[in-house]
C-alpha positions in Angstrom: -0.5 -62.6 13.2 1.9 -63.4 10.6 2.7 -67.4 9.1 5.2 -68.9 10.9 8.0 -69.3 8.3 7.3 -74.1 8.3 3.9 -72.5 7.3 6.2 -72.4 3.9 7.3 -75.5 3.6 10.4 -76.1 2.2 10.9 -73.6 0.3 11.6 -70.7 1.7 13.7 -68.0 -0.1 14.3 -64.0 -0.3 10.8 -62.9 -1.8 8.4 -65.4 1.1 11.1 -63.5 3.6 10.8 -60.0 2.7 6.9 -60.6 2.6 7.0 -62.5 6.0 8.8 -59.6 7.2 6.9 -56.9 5.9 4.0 -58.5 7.1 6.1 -58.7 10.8 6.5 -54.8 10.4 2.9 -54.7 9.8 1.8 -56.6 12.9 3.3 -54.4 15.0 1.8 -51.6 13.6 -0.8 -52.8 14.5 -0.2 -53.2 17.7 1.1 -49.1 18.1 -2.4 -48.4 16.4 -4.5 -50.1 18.8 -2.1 -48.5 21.4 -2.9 -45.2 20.6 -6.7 -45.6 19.9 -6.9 -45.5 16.7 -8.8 -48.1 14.7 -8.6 -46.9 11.4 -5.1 -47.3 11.2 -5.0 -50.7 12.6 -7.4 -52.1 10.6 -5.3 -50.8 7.1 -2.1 -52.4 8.8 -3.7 -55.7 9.6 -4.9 -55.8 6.2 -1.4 -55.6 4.8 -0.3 -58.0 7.4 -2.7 -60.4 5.9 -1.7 -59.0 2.4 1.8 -59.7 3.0 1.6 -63.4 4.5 -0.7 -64.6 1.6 1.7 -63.0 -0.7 4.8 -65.0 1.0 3.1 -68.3 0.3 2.2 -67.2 -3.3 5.9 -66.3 -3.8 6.7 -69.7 -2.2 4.7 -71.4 -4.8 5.7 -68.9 -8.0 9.4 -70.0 -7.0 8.5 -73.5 -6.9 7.0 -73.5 -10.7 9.5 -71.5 -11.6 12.6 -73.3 -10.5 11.1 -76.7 -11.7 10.1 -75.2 -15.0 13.7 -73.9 -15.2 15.1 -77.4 -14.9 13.6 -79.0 -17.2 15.9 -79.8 -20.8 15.4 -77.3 -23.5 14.3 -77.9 -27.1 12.5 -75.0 -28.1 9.4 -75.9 -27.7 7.3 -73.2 -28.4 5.0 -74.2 -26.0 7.6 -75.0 -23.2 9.1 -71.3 -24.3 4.9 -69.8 -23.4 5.0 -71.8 -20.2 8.1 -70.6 -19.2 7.7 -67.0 -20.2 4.5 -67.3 -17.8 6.1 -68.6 -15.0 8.8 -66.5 -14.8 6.0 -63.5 -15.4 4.7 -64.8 -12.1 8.1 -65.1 -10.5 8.6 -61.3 -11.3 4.9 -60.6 -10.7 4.5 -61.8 -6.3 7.9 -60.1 -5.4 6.6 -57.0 -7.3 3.1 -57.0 -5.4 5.5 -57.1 -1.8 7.7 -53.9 -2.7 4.2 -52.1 -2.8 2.5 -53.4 -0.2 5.9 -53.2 2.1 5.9 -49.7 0.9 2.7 -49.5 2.1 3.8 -50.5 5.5 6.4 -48.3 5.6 4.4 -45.2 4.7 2.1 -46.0 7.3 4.8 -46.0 9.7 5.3 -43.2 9.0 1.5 -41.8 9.5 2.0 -43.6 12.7 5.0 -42.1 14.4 3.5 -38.8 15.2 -0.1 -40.5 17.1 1.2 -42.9 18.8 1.9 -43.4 22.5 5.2 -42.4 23.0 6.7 -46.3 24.3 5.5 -47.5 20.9 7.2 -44.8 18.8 10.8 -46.8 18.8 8.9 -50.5 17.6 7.0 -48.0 14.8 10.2 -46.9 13.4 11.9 -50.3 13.4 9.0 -51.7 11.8 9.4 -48.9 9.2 12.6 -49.8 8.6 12.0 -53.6 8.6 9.7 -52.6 6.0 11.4 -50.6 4.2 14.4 -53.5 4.0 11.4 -56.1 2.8 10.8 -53.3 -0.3 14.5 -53.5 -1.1 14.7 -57.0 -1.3 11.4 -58.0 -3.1 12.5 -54.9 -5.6 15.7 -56.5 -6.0 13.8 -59.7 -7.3 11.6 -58.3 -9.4 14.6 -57.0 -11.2 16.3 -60.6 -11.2 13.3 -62.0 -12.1 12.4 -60.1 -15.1 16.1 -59.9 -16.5 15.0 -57.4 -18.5 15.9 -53.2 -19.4 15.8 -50.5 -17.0 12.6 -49.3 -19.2 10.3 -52.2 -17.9 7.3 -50.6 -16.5 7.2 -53.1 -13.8 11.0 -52.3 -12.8 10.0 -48.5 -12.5 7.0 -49.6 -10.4 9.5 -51.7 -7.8 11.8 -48.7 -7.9 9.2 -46.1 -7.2 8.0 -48.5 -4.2 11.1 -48.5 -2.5 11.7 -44.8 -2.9 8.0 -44.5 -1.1 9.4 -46.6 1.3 12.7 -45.0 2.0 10.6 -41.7 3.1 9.4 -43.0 6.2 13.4 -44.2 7.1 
């Protein structure tokens, strides 16, 4: 089951949210796979369930560094300038890692709609559109993040996540 959102801490922001609710969309796919006897399925969506609650807390943390390292006064360190450079890497990096796995979630939502008892069908296409929200928002970070041109390879990589995930809506 996913991390309640104090597992978090204080900080709490739009990329642990879009993981905590991909990882929310995930659960109750689940649930539907279970539901409709089919193990396979459930085990790949509890995986990204876990995938997606570790990755909130990392983002939680990535945020943390980043908005501390951000604060601190500038002077060109060249150091300070590698440190930061890193951070931010990892600040672009977590939200990244949730577009594909919500993707992931909403794809399999997809798989899912057709095989599944016929009750669970409406809770397997919210959850593929909860997930397919999640890949939006974490996409948007990455791109906030990395402040950088529409040819970065990791911008491409977000967008090509939530265009996997808009399929299943």
């Amino acid at each position: 089951m996913p991390l309640p959102v104090r597992a978090l801490g204080e900080t709490l922001a739009a990329g642990p949210a879009a993981a905590l609710a991909g990882s929310a969309a995930a659960w109750v796919l689940a649930e539907a796979a279970r539901a409709g006897n089919d193990g396979a399925r459930a085990a790949q969506a509890v995986a990204l369930c876990d995938r997606l609650t570790h990755a909130a807390a990392d983002d939680a943390e990535a945020l943390t560094a980043a908005r501390a390292r951000l604060t601190e006064t500038a002077g060109g360190d060249e150091r300070r300038d590698f440190a930061l450079g890193r951070v931010l890497e990892r600040a672009a990096a977590v939200p990244l890692l949730v577009a594909e796995a919500c993707a992931d979630v909403a794809a399999l939502a997809l798989e899912l709609e057709l095989t599944v008892p016929g009750d669970y069908a409406p809770d397997v296409r919210a959850a593929a559109m909860l997930a397919a929200g999640a890949a939006h928002a974490a996409a948007h970070l990455v791109e906030v993040n990395l402040g950088v041109g529409a040819d970065d390879p990791r911008l491409a990589r977000a967008r090509a996540a939530v265009a996997t995930a808009d399929l299943a809506l």
